[in-house]
C-alpha positions, 0 to 999 in steps of 0.5 A: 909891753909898752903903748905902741905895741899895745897899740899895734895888738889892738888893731890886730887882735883888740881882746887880747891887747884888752886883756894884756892891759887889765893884767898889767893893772891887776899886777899892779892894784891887786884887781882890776878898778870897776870903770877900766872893766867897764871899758873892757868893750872899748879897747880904743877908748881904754887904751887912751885912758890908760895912755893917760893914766900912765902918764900921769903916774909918770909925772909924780916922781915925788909922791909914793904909791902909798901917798897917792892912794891916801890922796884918792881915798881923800877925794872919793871919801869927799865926793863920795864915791863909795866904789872909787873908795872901796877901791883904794882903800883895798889898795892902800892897804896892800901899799902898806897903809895902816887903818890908821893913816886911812882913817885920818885920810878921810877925817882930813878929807871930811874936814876939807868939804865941810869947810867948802859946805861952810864957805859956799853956804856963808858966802850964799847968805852974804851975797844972796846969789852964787858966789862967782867960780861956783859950779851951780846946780843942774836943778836951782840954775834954770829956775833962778832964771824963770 
């Protein structure tokens, strides 16, 4: 099914186009990611975001499958996203990942954010203020001010 029709289903019956995605993603990952689910009440807001994810998938002609869930696992692991994690570890390994290659995923990933935690912190030392393109914190920014 493609968008424009599921498009058309949404305005006719937006249930049943919900379903027809979250079947198409369960084909596809083996189960239905957690968010999507959670999207299941907004067919408007679900179909953008699958509009999106699949054209991002369009995109990478030059990954596989299976190095793309490395790649999740990666970030999850460093932003510690247990679920998102969870997720695609499972998925990784219906794609054919060994324990193996997960493991080294998140060994690579866990060496990329302690080296972020030792620059951000070194360069805090240095310079005694956040470094420039620094994100900040929600909580010290508004007191550095005061």
């Amino acid at each position: 099914m493609n968008f424009n029709e599921i498009e058309k289903l949404i305005e006719k019956d937006p249930e049943r186009a919900v379903d027809e995605m979250l079947s198409i993603v369960k084909q596809y990952y083996g189960e239905v990611p957690y968010i999507l689910e959670a999207m299941r009440g907004s067919p408007s807001l679900l179909l953008q975001r699958m509009r999106y994810e699949t054209a991002l998938n369009r995109e990478m002609r030059h990954l596989d499958p299976k190095i793309i869930e490395l790649i999740t696992i990666a970030v999850a692991a460093a932003l510690r996203c247990t679920h998102c994690l969870e997720l695609h570890t499972r998925v990784a390994q219906r794609m054919g990942a060994t324990r193996e290659e997960i493991f080294d995923t998140i060994l690579l990933a866990a060496s990329i954010a302690n080296a972020s935690v030792l620059a951000e912190g070194t360069r805090a030392i240095e310079s005694g203020t956040k470094s420039e393109g620094s994100i900040g914190c929600d909580i010290c920014e508004p007191m550095k001010d005061e």
